[in-house]
Backbone as CSV, one residue per row, in Angstrom:
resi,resn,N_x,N_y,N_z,CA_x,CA_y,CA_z,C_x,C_y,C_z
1,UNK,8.193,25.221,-29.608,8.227,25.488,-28.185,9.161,24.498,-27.500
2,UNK,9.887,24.803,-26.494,11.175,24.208,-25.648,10.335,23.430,-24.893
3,UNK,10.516,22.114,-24.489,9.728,21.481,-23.022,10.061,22.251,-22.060
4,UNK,9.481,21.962,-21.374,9.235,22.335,-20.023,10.318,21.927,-18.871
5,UNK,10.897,22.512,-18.453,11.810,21.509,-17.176,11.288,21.502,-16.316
6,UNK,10.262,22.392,-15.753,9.627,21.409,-14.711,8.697,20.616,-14.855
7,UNK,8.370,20.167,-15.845,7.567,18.876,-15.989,7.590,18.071,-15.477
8,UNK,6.889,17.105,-14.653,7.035,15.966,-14.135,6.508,15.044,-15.246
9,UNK,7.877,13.719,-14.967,7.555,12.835,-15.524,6.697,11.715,-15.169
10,UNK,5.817,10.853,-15.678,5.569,9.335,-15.195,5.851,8.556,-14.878
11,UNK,5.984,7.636,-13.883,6.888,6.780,-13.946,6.034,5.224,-14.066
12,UNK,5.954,4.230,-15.266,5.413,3.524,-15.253,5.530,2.406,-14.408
13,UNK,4.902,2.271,-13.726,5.942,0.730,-12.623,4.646,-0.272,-13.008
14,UNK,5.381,-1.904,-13.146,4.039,-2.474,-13.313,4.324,-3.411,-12.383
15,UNK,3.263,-4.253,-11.903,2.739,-4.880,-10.388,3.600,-5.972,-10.506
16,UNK,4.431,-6.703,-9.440,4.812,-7.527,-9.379,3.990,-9.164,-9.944
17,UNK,3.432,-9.550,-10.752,2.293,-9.977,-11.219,3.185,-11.707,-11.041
18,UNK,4.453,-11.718,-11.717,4.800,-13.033,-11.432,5.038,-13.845,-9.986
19,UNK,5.717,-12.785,-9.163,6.053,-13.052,-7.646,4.288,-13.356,-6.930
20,UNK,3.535,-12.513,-7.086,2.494,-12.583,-6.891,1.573,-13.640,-6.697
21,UNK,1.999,-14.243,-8.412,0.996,-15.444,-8.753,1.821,-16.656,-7.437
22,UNK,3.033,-16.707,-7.676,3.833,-17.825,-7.258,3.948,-17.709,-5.494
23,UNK,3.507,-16.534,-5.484,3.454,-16.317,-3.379,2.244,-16.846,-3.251
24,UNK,1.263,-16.291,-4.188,-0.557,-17.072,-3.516,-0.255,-18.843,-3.268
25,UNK,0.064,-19.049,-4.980,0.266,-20.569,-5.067,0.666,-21.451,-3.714
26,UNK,1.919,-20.808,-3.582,3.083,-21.603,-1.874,2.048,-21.238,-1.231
27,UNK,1.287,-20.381,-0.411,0.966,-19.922,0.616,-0.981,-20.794,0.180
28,UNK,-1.512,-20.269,-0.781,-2.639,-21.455,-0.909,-3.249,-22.077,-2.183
29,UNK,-2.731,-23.227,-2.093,-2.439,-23.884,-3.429,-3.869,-23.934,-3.542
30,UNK,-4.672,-24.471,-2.578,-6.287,-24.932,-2.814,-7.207,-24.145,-3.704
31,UNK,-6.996,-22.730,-3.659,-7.214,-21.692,-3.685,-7.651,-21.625,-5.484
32,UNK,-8.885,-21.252,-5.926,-8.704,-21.314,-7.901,-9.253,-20.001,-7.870
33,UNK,-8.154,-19.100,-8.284,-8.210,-17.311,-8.390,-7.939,-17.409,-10.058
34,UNK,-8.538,-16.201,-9.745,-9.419,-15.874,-11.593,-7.886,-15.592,-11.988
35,UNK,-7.725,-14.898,-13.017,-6.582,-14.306,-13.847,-6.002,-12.938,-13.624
36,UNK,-7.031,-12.068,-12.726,-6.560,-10.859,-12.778,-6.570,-10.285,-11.160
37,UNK,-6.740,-11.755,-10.042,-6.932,-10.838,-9.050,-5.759,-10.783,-8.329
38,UNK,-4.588,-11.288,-9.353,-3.447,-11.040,-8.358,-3.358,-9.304,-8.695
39,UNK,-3.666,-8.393,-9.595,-3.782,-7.374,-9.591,-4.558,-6.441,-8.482
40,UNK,-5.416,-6.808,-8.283,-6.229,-6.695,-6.930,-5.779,-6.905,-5.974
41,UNK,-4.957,-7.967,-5.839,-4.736,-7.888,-4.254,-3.791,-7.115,-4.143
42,UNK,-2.726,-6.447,-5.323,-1.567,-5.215,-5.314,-2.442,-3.957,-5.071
43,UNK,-3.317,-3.802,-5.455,-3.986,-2.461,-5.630,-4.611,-2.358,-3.930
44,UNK,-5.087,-3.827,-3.059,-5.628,-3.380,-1.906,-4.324,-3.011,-1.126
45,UNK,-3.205,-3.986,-1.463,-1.580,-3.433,-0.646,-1.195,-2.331,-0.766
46,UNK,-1.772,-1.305,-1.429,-1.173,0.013,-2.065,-1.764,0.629,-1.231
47,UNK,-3.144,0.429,-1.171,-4.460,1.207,-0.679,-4.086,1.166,0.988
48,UNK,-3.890,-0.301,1.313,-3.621,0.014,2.939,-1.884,0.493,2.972
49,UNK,-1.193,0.373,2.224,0.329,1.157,2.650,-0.449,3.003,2.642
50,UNK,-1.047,3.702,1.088,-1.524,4.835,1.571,-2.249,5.214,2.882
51,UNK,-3.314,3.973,3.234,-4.217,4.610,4.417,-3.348,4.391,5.419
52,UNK,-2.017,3.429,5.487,-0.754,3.453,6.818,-0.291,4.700,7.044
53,UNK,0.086,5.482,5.947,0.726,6.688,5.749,0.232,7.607,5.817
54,UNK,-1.406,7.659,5.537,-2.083,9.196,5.790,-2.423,9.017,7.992
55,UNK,-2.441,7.982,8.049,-3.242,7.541,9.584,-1.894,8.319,10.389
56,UNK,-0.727,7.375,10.118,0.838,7.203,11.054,0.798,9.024,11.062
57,UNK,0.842,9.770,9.662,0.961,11.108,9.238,0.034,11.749,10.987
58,UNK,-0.943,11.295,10.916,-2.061,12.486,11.475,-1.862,11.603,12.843
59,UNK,-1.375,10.837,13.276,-0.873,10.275,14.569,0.450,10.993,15.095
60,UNK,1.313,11.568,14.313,2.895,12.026,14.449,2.461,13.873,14.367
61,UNK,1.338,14.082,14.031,0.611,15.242,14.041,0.602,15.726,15.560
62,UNK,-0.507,14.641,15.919,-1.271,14.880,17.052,-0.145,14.739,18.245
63,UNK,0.985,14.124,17.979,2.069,14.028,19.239,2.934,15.350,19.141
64,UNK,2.892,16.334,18.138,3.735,17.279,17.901,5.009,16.692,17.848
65,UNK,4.962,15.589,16.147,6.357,14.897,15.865,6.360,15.715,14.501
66,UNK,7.734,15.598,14.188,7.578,15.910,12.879,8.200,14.684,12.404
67,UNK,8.528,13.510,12.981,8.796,12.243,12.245,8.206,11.367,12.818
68,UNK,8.157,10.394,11.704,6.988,9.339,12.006,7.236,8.138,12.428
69,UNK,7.167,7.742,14.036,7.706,6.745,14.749,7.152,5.480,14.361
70,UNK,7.862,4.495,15.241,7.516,3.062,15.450,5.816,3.146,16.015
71,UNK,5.767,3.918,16.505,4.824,3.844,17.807,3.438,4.640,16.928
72,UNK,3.525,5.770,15.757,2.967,6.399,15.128,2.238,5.024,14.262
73,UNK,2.761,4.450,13.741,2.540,3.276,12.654,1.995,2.186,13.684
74,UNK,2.292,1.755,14.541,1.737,0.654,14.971,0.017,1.263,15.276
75,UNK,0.400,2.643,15.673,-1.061,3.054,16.586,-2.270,2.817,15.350
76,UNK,-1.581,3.331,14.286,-1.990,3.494,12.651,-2.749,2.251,12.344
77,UNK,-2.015,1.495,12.636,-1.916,0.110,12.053,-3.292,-0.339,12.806
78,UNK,-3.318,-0.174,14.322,-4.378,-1.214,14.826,-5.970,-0.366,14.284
79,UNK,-5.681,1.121,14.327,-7.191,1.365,13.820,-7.150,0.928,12.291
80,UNK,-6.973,0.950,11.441,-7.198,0.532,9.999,-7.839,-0.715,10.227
81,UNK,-6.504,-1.310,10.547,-7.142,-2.945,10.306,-8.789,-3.152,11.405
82,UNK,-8.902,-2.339,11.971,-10.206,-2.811,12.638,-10.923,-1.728,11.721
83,UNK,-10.573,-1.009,11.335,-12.173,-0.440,10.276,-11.844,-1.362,8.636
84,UNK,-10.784,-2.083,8.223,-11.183,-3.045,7.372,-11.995,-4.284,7.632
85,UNK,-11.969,-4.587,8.759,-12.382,-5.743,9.351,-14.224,-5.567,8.827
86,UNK,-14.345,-4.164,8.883,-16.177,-4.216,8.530,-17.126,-3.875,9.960
């Protein structure tokens, strides 16, 4: 059997893990983080860039935009961070 051409491929990307370690370090040396949570803190940056993008999305909705402003993302921006807040 021939592959497929429309197959989508994978694309493996792996986490910036060195920049990571060496940004916590500068920013807080005091700080004694386990081994794997610089992985974690990529996975919560992912999580709030998606919830930026589904929010800004349904903000550029509700203005009858079909592109997604400065003003879409900021609006985005302040509800998230107050429903992460807890």
């Amino acid at each position: 059997m021939a592959p497929s051409t429309t197959a989508t491929r994978r694309v493996k990307r792996k986490a910036p893990r060195a920049f990571l370690k060496r940004f916590l370090k500068q920013k807080k040396p005091h700080l004694g983080l386990g081994r794997c949570c610089d992985l974690l803190i990529h996975l919560n940056c992912l999580l709030f860039v998606q919830r930026l993008a589904a929010e800004s999305r349904t903000n550029a909705c509700e203005s009858k935009s079909r592109v997604i402003k400065k003003d879409h993302i900021l609006a985005a921006a302040k509800v998230i961070l107050k429903k992460s807040r807890g």
